[in-house]
C-alpha positions in Angstrom: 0.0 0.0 0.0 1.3 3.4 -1.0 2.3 5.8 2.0 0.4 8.9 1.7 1.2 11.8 3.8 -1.3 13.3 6.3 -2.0 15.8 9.2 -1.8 12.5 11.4 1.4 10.8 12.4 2.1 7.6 14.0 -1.2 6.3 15.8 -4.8 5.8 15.1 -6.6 7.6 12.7 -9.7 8.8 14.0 -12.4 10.4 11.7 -16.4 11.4 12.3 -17.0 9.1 9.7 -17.3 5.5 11.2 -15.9 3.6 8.4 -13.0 5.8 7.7 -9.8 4.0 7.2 -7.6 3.3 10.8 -3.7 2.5 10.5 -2.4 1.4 13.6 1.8 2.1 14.1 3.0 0.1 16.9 6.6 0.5 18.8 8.2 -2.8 18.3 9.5 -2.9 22.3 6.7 -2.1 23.3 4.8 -5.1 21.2 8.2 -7.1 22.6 7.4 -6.0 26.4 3.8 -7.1 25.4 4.7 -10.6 24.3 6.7 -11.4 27.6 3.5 -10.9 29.8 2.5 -15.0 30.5 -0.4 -16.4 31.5 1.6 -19.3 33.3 3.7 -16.8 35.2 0.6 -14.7 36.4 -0.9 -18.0 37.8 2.3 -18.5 39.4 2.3 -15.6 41.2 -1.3 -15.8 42.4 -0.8 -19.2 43.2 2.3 -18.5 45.5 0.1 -15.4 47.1 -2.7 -18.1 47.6 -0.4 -20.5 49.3 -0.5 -17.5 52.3 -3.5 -18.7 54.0 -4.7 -15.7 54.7 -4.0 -12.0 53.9 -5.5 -10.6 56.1 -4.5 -6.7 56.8 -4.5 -7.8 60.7 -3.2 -11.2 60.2 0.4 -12.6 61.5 3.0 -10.8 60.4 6.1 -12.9 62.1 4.6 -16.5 61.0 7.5 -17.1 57.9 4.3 -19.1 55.7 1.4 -17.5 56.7 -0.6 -14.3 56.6 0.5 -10.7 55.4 3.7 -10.3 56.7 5.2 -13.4 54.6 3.3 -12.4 51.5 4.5 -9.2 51.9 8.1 -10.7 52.4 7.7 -12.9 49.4 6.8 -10.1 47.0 9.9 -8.2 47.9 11.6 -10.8 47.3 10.4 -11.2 43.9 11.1 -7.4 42.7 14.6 -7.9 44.3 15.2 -10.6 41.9 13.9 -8.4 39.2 16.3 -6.0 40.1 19.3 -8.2 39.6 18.5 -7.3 35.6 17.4 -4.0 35.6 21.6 -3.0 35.6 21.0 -1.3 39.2 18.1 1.2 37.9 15.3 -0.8 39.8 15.1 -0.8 43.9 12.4 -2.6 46.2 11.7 -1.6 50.1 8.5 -2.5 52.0 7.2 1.1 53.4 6.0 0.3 56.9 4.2 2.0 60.0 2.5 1.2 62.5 -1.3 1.1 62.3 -3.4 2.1 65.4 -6.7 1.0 66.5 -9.7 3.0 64.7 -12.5 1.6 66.9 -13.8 -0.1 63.6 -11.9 -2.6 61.1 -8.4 -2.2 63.0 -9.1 -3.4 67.0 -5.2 -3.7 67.9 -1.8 -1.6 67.3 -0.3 -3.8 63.9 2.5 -3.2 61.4 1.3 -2.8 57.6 3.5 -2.3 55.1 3.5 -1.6 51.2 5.8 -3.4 48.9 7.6 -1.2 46.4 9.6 -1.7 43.3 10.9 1.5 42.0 12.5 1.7 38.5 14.3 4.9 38.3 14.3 7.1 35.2 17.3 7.1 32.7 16.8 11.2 31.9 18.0 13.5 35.3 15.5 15.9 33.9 12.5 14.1 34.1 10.9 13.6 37.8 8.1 12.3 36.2 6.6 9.2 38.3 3.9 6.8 36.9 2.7 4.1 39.2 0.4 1.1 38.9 -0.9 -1.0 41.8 -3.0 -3.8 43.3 -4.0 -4.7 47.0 -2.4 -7.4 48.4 -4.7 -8.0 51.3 -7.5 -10.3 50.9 -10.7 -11.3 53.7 -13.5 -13.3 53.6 -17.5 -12.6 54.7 -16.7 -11.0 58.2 -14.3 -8.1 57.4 -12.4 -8.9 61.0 -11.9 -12.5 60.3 -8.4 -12.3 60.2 -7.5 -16.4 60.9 -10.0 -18.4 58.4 -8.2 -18.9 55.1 -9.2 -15.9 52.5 -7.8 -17.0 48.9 -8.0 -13.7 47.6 -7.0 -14.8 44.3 -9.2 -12.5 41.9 -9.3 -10.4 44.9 -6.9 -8.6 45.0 -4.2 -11.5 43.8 -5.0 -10.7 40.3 -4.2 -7.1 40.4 -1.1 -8.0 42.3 -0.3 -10.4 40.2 -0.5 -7.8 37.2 2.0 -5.3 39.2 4.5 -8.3 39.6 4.2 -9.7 36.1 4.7 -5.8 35.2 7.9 -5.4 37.7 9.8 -8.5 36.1 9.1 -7.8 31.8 9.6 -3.8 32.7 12.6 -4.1 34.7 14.6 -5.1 31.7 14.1 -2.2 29.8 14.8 1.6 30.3 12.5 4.5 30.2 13.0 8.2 31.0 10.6 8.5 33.2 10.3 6.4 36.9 7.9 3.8 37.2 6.7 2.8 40.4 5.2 -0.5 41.1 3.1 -1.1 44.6 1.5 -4.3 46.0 -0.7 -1.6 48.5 -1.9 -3.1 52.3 -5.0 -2.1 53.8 -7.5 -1.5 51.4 -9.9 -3.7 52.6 -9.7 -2.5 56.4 -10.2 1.0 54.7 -7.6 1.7 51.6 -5.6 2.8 54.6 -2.3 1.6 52.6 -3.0 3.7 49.4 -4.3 7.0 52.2 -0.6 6.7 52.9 0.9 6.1 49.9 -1.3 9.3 48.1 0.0 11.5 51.6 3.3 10.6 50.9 3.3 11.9 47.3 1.6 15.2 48.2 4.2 16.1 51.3 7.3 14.5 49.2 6.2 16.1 46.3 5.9 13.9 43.4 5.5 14.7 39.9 3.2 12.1 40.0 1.5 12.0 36.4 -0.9 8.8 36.4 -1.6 6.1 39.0 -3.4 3.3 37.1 -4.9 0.9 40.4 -6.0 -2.4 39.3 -8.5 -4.8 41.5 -9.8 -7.7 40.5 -9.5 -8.1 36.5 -9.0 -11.9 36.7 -12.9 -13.1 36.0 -15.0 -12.9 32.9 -18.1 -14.1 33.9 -21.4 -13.2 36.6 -23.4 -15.8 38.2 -26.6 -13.7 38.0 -26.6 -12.0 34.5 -24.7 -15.9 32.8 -22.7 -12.9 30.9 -19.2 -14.2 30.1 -17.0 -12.2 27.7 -13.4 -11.9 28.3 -12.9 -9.6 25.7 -14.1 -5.7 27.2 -12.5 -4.8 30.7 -13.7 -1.4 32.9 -12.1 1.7 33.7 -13.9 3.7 36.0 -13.0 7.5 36.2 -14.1 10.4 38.1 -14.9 13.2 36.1 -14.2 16.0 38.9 -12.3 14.9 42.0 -13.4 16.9 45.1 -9.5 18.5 45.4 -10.8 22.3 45.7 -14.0 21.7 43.8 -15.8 25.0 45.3 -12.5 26.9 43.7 -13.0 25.6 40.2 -16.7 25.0 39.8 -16.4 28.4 38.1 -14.2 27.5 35.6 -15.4 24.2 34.8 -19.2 25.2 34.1 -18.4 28.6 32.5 -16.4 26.0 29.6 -18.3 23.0 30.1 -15.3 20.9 31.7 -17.4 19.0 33.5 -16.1 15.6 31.5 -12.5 16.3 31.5 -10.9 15.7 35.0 -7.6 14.6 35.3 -8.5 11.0 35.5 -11.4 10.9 33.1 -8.2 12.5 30.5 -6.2 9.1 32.0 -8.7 7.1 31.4 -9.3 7.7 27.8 -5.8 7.7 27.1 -5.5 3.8 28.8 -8.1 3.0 26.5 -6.5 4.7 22.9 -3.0 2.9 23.6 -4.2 0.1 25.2 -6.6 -0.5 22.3 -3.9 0.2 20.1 -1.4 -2.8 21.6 -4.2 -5.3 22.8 -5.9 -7.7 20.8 -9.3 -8.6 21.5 -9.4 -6.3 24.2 -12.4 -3.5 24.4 -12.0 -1.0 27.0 -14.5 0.2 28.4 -15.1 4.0 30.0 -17.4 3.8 33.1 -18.0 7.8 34.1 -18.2 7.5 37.8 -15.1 7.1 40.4 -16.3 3.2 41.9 -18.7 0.5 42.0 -21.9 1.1 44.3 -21.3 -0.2 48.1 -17.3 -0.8 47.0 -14.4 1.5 46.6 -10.3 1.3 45.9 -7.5 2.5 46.3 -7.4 4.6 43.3 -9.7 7.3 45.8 -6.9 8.9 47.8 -5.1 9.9 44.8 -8.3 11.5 43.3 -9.0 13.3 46.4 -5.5 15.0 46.5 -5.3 15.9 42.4 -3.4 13.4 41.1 -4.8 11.2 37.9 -6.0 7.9 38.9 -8.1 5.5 37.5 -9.2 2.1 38.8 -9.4 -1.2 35.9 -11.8 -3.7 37.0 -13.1 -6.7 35.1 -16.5 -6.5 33.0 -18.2 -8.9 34.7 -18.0 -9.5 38.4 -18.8 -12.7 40.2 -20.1 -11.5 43.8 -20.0 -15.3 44.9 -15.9 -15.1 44.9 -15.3 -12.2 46.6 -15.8 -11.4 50.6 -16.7 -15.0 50.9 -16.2 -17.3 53.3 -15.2 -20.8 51.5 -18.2 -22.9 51.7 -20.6 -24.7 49.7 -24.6 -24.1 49.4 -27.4 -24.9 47.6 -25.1 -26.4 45.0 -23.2 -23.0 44.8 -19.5 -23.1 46.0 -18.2 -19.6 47.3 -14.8 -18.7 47.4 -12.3 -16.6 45.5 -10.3 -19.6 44.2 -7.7 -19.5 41.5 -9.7 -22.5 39.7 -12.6 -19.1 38.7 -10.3 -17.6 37.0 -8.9 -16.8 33.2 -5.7 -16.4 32.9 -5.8 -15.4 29.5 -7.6 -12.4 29.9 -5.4 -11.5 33.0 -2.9 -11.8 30.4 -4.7 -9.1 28.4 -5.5 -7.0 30.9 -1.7 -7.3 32.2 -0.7 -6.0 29.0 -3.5 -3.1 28.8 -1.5 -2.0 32.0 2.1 -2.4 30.2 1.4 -0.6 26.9 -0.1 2.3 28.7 2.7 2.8 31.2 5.7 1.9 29.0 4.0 4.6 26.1 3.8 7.3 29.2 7.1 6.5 30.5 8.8 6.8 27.0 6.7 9.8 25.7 8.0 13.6 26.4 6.7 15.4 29.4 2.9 17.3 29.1 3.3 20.5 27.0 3.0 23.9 29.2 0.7 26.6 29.2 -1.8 25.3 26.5 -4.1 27.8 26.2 -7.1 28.7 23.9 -7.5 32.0 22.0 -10.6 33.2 23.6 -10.7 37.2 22.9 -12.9 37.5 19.6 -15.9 35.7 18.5 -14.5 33.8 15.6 -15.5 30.0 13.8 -12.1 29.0 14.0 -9.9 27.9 16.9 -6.3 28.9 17.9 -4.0 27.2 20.5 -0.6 28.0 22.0 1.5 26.2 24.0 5.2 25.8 25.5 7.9 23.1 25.3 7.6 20.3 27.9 9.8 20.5 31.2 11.5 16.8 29.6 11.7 14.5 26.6 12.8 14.8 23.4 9.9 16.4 21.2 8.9 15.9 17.5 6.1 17.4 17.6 2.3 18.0 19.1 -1.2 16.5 18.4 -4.2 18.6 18.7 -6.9 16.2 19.9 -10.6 17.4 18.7 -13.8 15.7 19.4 -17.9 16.9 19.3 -19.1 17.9 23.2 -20.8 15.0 23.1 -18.8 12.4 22.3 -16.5 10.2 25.2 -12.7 10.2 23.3 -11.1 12.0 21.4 -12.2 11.9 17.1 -9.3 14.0 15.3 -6.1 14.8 15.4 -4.0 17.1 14.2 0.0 17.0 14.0 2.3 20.1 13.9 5.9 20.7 15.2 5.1 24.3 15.7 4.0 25.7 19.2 0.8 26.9 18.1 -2.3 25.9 15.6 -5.4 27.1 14.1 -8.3 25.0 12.9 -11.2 25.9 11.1 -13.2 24.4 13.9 -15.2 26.3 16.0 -14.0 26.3 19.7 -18.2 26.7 20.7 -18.9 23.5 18.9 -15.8 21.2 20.1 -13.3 20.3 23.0 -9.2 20.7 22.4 -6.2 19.4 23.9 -2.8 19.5 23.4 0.0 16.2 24.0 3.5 15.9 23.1 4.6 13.2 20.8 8.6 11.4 20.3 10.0 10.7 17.4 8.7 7.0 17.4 5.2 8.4 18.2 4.9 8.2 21.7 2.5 10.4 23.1 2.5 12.2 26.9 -1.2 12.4 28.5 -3.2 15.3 27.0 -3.7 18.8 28.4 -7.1 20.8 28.2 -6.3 24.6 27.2 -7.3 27.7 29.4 -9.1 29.9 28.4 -6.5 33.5 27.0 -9.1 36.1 27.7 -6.7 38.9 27.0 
């Protein structure tokens, strides 16, 4: 086919027209770091976290085979092994305090800890952090139950699972960017691990671009509805976070914002690349921060500003989850490894991988993206500045109708600055930087330029 030459460069091509032709451009390491991700290995791992007992958040945490401490233990021990190839760039620690009673799910004084891996950066100019995570505590029917074995395979094992699998392809590979990978304590009892982890990026000050939390992604089928597809997975995103809503209400009705929170932008980014890399893999948006009656540990990281999104499976089986392991009525409960597929684990691993590897490799955001705003005109103007980091091509201007959930258009120029004959009443803008091997950084919404 003969290479013609268009406004768009290197990734989808997206059109109002639903049969307009799409060419998908794929970086070949990141399509390698995709083809590492096994299904075998990700059943190893939850079978290993299984072999716990329990993981209980208030469970033993000096018994060497049992409970949270030696899980916590064993994970370490798995991203120091990582490390070993990662040519010194990767570290692991447990973070640990001590948790007091709360009068509710904590009753006594007890040590939690989150497991880190930390894969520095390769560019000293880029402090930008990108983290995924999972919980690593698990329960059954009674939340303070902390001695009858709790599985915990789907819940949380398979997002655990997915941060460990992530930990040993990424670690042999170099981005510019750090990546931080977390197996988080506590959220059962209260996401009290993640509430420490989120305070510890606000008072340490993180450039901390994207948190993508992942709990429980390892099912593809509900008792109740008989739906089984292991082909579509969930993002849920929170339009506005309530980080100094009252200060920006103005703002965001006065433009119409009210879609375009930093981790409803994350979220439709996740599902662009991940789409892009992912066979058989449908992502789908869910516009609201959680599941009624649950929540994760995505939350504290909304509530302090940061983007954060939480991937879920598409189907969720109720009857392996908070369970006690029993039998009734012909139905066995439990969240055993034996409910799960490991193939789309597998997918949903590597929904995980493309997104953060593309981040990690891309340039920083661009700067001061703003909107020509002074005259009443039918086209639209935008500026912007260089990114802080990364080595920039060029810039995408990303166009879609007010009503439509992702992005349609977009527009490629290596100047700092481009006007469309698209009226700025009639669609939503934003601006991302893109590499040279089409890598592109999360997209920023302009301001308004009034003057």
């Amino acid at each position: 086919m003969k290479r013609t030459t268009t406004l768009l460069l290197f990734c989808t091509l997206f059109a109002f027209n639903g049969s307009a032709q799409q060419v998908i451009q794929r970086d070949p390491m990141i399509s390698a770091m995709l083809a590492e991700v096994s299904p075998d290995s990700l059943r190893s791992h939850i079978d290993k976290l299984v072999s716990f007992g329990t993981r209980h958040t208030m469970s033993t945490v000096t018994d060497p085979k049992r409970g949270i401490g030696a899980s916590r233990k064993w994970v370490l021990s798995r991203f120091n092994e990582f490390a070993k190839q990662s040519g010194g760039r990767m570290t692991a620690t447990i973070d640990t305090w001590m948790l007091q009673p709360d009068g509710r799910r904590v009753d006594q004084p007890q040590e939690i800890g989150n497991v880190m891996a930390t894969l520095k950066g390769t560019d000293p100019n880029d402090d930008r952090i990108f983290m995924v995570s999972g919980h690593i505590d698990s329960r059954v029917s009674n939340i303070s139950n902390r001695e009858s074995d709790a599985p915990g395979a789907n819940d949380d094992g398979s997002g655990t699972a997915a941060v460990i699998e992530l930990a040993r392809v990424m670690s042999k590979y170099s981005f510019p960017a750090t990546i931080i990978f977390v197996a988080v304590s506590g959220e059962e009892q209260g996401l009290l691990g993640a509430n420490h982890l989120a305070e510890r990026a606000v008072n340490e000050k993180w450039n901390l671009e994207a948190l993508l939390n992942n709990d429980i992604m390892g099912s593809n089928h509900s008792p109740d509805t008989r739906l089984i597809d292991n082909t579509k997975i969930r993002i849920f995103s929170e339009g506005l976070s309530g980080f100094e809503t009252d200060k920006r209400a103005a703002g965001v009705r006065q433009y119409g914002a009210e879609n375009d929170g930093k981790a409803r932008t994350l979220a439709r980014y996740v599902k662009e690349v991940g789409e892009r890399y992912v066979d058989n893999l449908e992502v789908r948006l869910i516009y609201r921060n959680d599941r009624y009656l649950r929540g994760g540990d995505h939350t504290p990281f909304v509530n302090r500003d940061f983007a954060a999104v939480r991937i879920t499976e598409m189907n969720e089986n109720f009857n392996n989850q908070h369970q006690d392991l029993r039998t009734e009525k012909g139905v066995e409960y439990g969240d055993y490894a034996k409910n799960m597929d490991f193939e789309y684990l597998r997918k949903n691993t590597c929904l995980n991988l493309a997104s953060l590897a593309n981040l990690a490799k891309a340039p920083a955001m661009p700067q001061n993206v703003t909107l020509e705003a002074r005259n009443l005109t039918n086209t639209t103007s935008l500026f912007w500045q260089t990114p802080k980091a990364g080595k920039v091509k060029g810039y995408y201007v990303l166009m879609r109708e007010t009503h439509m959930p992702f992005w349609q258009k977009k527009f490629f120029t290596d100047k700092n600055g481009l006007t469309l004959p698209y009226s700025k009443d009639n669609y939503f803008f934003a601006v991302q930087a893109v590499d040279e091997e089409g890598h592109e950084s999360l997209p920023v919404l302009p301001r308004p330029s009034m003057r």
